[in-house]
N, C-alpha and C positions, 0 to 999 in steps of 0.2 A: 434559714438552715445554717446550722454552725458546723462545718466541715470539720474544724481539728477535734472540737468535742466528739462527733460523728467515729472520726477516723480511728479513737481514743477506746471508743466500745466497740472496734469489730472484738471478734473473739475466733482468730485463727488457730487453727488445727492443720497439724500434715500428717499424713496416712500412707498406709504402703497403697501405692496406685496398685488396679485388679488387672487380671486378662495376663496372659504368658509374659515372659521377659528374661530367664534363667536367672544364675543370680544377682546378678546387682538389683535388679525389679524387687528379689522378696525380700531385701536386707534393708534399700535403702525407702522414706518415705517421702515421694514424691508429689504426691495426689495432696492439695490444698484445699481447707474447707473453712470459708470464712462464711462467719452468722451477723446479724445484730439482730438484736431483741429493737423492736419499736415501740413496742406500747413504756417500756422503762425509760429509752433515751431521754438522753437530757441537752441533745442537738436538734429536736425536734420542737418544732411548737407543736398545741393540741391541734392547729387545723393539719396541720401537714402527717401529722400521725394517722389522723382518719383519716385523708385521703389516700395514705399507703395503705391502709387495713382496709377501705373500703373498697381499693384499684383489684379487678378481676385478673389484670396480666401479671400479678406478682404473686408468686407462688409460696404463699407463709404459711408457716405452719400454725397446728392451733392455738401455740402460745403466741404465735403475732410475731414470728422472729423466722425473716430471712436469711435463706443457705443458699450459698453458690459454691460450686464445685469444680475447680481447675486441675485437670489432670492430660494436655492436651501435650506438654512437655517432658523432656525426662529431666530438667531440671527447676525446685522445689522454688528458689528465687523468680523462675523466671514463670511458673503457676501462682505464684502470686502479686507477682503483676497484674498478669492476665485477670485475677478473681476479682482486686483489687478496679480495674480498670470497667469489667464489665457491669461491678457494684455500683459505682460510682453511675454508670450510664444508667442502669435500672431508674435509680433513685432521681434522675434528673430528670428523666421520661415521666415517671411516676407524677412529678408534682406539678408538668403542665397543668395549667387548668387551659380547657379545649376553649375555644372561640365557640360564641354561640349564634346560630346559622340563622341569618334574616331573612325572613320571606320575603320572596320576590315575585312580580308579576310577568307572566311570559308578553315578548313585547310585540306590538302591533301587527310586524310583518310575521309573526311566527303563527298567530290567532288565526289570519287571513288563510295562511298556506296549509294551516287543519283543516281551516273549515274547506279551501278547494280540493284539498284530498277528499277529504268526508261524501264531497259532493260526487266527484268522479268517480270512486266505489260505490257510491249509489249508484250513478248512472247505468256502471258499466255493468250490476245487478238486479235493476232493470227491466236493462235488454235482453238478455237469459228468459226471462219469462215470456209466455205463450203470447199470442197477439189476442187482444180481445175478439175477433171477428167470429173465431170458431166457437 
């Protein structure tokens, strides 16, 4: 992954941030919206593109281009930080590739201590039951 090509295609936008504020909230645009288009980048190789389009926790739209939204500040610099910072973690989460899980066998003393459970609930079910004599 090439970071400064990456960094090269966000395509930020600032917006007037919603919800009450008087006037400085409706004059000035605070609310930051940074996108990249993934299937276009040219910081991506084709595997690492399909793993972003094919990853369920990232929320892209149907052209294949992720938006985040910072509007957590009333200042527009310090929301895109934030947009900035949180993108940057998506995308590095994103391209783990997971460790794949080896089967293991449950060991000696764990086999033993079922099967005398197993036994002892038997037992103690049983006993519960009527005596043969009657």
């Amino acid at each position: 992954m090439d970071w400064d090509q990456i960094i090269k295609e966000f395509k930020i936008k600032a917006t007037p941030s919603g919800g009450p504020g008087g006037q400085h909230a409706n004059k000035v645009s605070t609310r930051v919206e940074i996108s990249l288009d993934i299937s276009n980048s040219y910081g991506l190789s084709e595997e690492e593109k399909d793993r972003l389009i094919n990853n369920k926790k990232l929320k892209l739209s149907k052209s294949n281009t992720l938006v985040i939204q910072s509007d957590k500040t009333r200042s527009q610099a310090r929301n895109k930080e934030i947009g900035l910072t949180r993108i940057f973690e998506l995308l590095e989460k994103a391209l783990i590739i997971p460790k794949s899980r080896k089967k293991s066998s449950p060991s000696k003393s764990s086999v033993e201590k079922r099967l005398r459970s197993k036994k002892y609930t038997s037992d103690k079910k049983s006993k519960r039951q009527k005596p043969d004599d009657f």
